[in-house]
N, C-alpha and C positions, 0 to 999 in steps of 0.2 A: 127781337134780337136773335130768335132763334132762327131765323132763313138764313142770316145773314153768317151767323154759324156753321150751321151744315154748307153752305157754300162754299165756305173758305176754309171747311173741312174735304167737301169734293176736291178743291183745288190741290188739296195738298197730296191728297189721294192720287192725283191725277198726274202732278210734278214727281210723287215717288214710284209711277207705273213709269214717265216717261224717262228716268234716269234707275232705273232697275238693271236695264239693259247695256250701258252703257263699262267700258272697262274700268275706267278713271273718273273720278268723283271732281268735275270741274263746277266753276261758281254755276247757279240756277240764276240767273238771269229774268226778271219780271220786268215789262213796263209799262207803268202807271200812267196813264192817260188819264186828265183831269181838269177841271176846272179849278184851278187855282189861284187867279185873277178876275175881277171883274165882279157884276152884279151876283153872280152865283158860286162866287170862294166859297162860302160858308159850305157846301154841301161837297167840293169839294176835300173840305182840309176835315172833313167830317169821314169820309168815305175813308182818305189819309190815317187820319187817327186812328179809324177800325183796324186796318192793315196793323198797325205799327203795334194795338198795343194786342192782337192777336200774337203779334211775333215774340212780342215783349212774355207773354205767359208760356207759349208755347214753343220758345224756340226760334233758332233763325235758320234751322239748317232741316232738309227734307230729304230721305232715302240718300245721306251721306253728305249732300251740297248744299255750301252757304247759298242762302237766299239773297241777293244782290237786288237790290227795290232802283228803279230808274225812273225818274219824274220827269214827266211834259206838260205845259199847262197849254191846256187849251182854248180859253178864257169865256169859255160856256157856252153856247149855241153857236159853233165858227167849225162846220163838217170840213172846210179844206185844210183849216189850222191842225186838226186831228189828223185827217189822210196826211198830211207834211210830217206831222209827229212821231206817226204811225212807220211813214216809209225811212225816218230817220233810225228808227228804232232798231227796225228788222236789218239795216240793209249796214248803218255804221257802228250801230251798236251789239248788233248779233244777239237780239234776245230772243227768251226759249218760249216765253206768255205775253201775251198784250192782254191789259186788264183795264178797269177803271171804266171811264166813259161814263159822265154824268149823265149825258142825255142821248136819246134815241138814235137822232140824226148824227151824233158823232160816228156812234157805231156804224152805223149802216157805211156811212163814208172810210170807215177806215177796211169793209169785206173787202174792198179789190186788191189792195197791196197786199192783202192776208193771204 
């Protein structure tokens, strides 16, 4: 449990460097890429959980701005399902992180819209 801590401490470190700068304290924007259907929910709605109840102890709001959490389900090993996710994320939803990513080949597919 504890990598899984310091990471999502990095994160938070890293969300308050990148809105430090910033004049106006607008929502912080995250999205959640994930397995949430299919053979591999479980690990998923597991990864979900950690998020939710990190925020739950510590807060929803980082270097001033709410944390706004946005969910894609990717439905487990489907790299284009993710790139589609991924480009929806960035492009109509304006988010500031893409996170999550059960598995390898999600990531890897979602570098290029990044």
């Amino acid at each position: 449990m504890k990598p899984f801590k310091k990471a999502l401490s990095t994160l938070a470190l890293a969300c308050g460097l990148i809105g430090a700068g910033q004049a106006h304290a607008e929502d912080l924007k995250i999205g959640l890429i994930l397995p949430l259907s299919g053979p591999f929910s479980t690990l998923g709605k597991q990864i979900l959980d950690g998020v939710k109840l990190y925020m739950n102890v510590h807060g929803d709001t980082v270097a001033g701005r709410k944390v706004e959490l946005l969910l894609r389900d990717d439905t487990g090993i489907a790299p284009a399902v993710s790139q589609r996710a991924a480009q929806e994320l960035l492009v109509n939803e304006k988010v500031n992180i893409l996170a999550g990513f059960g598995f390898t080949p999600a990531a890897f597919a979602v570098a290029p819209p990044v």
